[in-house]
N, C-alpha and C positions, 0 to 999 in steps of 0.2 A: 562678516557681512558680505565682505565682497565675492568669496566665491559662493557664498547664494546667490549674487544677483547674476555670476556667470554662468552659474548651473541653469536659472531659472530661463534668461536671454538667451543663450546657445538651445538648450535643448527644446525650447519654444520656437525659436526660428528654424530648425532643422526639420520638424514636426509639420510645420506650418509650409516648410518647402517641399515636402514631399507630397502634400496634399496638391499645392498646386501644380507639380509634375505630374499629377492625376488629369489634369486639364488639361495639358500639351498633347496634340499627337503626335505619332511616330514622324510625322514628314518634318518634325524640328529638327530630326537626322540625330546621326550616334553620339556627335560629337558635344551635341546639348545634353542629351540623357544622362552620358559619360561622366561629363564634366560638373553637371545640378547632382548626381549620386554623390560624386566622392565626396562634394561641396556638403551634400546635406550627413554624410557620414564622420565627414571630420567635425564639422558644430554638434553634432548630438556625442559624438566620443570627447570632445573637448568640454562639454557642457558636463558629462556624466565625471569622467576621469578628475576635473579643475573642479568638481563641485562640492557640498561640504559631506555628503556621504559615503561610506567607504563600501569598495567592493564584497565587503566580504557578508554585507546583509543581502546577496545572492543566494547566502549558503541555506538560509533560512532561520529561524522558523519566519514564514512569510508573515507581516501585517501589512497595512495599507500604502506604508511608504516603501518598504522591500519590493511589493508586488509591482508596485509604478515603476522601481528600478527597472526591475525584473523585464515588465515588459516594454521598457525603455530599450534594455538591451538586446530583446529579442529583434525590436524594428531595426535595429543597428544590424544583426546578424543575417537581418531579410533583406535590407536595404543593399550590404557586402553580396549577396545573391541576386540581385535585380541587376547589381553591375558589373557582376560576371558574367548574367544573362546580356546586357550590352552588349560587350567588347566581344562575346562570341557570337554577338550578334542575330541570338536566340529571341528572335522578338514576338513567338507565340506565349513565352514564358517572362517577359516583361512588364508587360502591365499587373497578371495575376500577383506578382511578388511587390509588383511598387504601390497595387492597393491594399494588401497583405501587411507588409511595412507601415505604410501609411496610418493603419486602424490601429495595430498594435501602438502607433506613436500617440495616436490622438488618445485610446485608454490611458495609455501609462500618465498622460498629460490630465488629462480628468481626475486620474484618481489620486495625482498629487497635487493636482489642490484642493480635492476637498478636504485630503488630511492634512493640508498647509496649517492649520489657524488651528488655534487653542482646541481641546478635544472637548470643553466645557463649551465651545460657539455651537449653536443651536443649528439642527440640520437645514434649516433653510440659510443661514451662515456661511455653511460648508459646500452648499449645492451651488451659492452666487461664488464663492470660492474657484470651485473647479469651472463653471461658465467662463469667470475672468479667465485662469490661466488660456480654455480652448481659445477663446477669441481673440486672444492674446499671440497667439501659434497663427491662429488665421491673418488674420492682420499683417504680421511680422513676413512672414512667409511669400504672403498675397505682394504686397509690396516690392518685397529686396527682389523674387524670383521672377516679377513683370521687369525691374530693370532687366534684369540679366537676359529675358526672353527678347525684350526692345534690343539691344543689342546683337540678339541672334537673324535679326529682319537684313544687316549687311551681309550676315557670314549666306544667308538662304532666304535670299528675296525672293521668290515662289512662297513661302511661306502662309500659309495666311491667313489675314488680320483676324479671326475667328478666335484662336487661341488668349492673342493680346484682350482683347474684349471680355474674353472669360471671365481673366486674373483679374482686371479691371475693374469688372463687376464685383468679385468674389472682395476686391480691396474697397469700395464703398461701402458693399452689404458688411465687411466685417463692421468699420468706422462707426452705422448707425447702430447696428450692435453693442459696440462697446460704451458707444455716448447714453442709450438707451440704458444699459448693463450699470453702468455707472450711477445714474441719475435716481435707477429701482434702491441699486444697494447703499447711498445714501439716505434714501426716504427711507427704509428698510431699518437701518442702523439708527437713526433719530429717533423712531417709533417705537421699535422692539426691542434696541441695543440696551447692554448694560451701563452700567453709571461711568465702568472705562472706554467703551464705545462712544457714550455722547461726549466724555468729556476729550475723545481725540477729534471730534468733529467742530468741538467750540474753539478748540487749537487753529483749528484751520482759520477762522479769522484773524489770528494773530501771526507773528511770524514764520509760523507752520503752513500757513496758506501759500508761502511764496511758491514751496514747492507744487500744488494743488495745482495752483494758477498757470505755472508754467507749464504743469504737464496738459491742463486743458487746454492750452495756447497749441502746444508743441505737438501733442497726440492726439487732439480729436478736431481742432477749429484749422487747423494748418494741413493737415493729411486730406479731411475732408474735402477744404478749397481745390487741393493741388488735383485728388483725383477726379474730381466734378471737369476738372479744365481736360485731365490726361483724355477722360471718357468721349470730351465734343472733339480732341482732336484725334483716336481710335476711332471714330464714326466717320471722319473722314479720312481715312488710309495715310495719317499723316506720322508714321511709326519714329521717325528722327524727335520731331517735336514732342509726342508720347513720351521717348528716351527721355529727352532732356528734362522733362517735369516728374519723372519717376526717381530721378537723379536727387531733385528736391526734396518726393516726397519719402524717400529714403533716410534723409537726412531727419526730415522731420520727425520716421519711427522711430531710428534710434533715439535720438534726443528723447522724444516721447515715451518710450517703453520703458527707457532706465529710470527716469522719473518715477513712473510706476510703479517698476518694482521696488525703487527705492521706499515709495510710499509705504507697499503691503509689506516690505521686511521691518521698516521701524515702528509703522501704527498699525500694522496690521488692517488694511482696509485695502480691500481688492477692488481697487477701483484706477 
């Protein structure tokens, strides 16, 4: 179990950082770009390499979880290219490779989860599947990569605030997303689910819920607060304070997200 839940946290967080170094511009300087590449190349190589699949479903015949490998390690192999483009400081050919990377990471990320879940769950099962893991990458991403960007406002005070605002945003819109995401594939599963579907969901009021609870506390009611506050104090250029509540709500994703996955690895519910 556990190196699914490392495959699934690293290579969603890496996924999810590269998107939001799609938002930064150039004037964060080399030294951000540099430093969020290598970051997002060691979590998607440590998510792939630690996780429970072996490399050698590369070789093929491809199905749906090979193909997600596959083009997992393509964005790793683009992503090694955006940071060579860096450091040579080739910065017409930076962006095209780090949105390049980025797409490939968010497929691979799609199409392993819709072929996460039993192949007998029904395509709209499969569909809220791969949604959870995207927003799951958006979220994680959106999050860890605004601390680290709040951070870059000492190294290059010129900076500006534009960027922070972005991630910002991009980490609320994920939040009501996933609350939203959540709330369908519950209703969804009660409705349409089979007889081991509703009876994981009746679990939840009993000691199965503690986990439920805590990840709704941890992942959606706690992140939500923290970034509603980070956003009043980004509206007014107050980037230290931004840091310091990003620092929290950091804390709150991972706590948050392992929960999660804890959830859809033992009940299988992508929520």
């Amino acid at each position: 179990m556990y190196n699914s839940l490392v495959y699934l946290f690293f290579s969603q967080l890496a996924v999810g950082g590269l998107l939001s170094l799609v938002m930064v511009p150039h004037s964060a300087g080399r030294s951000f770009f540099r430093f969020c590449g290598i970051l997002s190349l060691f979590l998607l190589l440590l998510g792939i390499l630690a996780g429970p699949y072996s490399l050698s479903l590369l070789r093929g015949p491809f199905d749906g979880r090979s193909t997600s490998l596959l083009l997992l390690a393509l964005s790793g192999v683009t992503a090694l290219l955006f940071i060579a483009g860096v450091i040579s400081e080739r910065q017409s050919a930076q962006k095209p490779l780090l949105t390049v990377s980025c797409l490939l990471g968010l497929a691979g990320i799609f199409l392993d989860g819709y072929h996460s879940l039993n192949p007998s769950t029904p395509t709209w099962g499969q569909l809220l599947s791969a949604l959870y893991f995207l927003v799951s990458a958006v979220f994680l991403g959106s999050v860890i990569y605004s601390m680290i960007l709040g951070h870059w406002y000492l190294v290059v005070p010129s900076l500006p605030i534009s960027p922070l605002k972005s991630l910002t945003f991009l980490m609320i819109a994920s939040i009501v997303a996933k609350i939203l995401l959540a709330c369908i594939t519950l209703y969804l599963f009660w409705i349409w689910g089979d007889v081991d579907q509703k009876t994981t969901l009746s679990s939840f009021t009993g000691i199965g819920g503690f986990f439920l609870w805590a990840r709704v506390i941890f992942g959606f009611f706690g992140p939500l607060v923290v970034s509603l506050m980070t956003w009043e104090t980004v509206k007014i250029n107050s980037t230290q304070s931004a840091t310091g509540l990003l620092y929290v709500a950091t804390i709150f994703a991972i706590i948050g997200e392992i929960l999660s996955k804890h959830i859809f690895h033992t009940k299988a519910m992508p929520i």
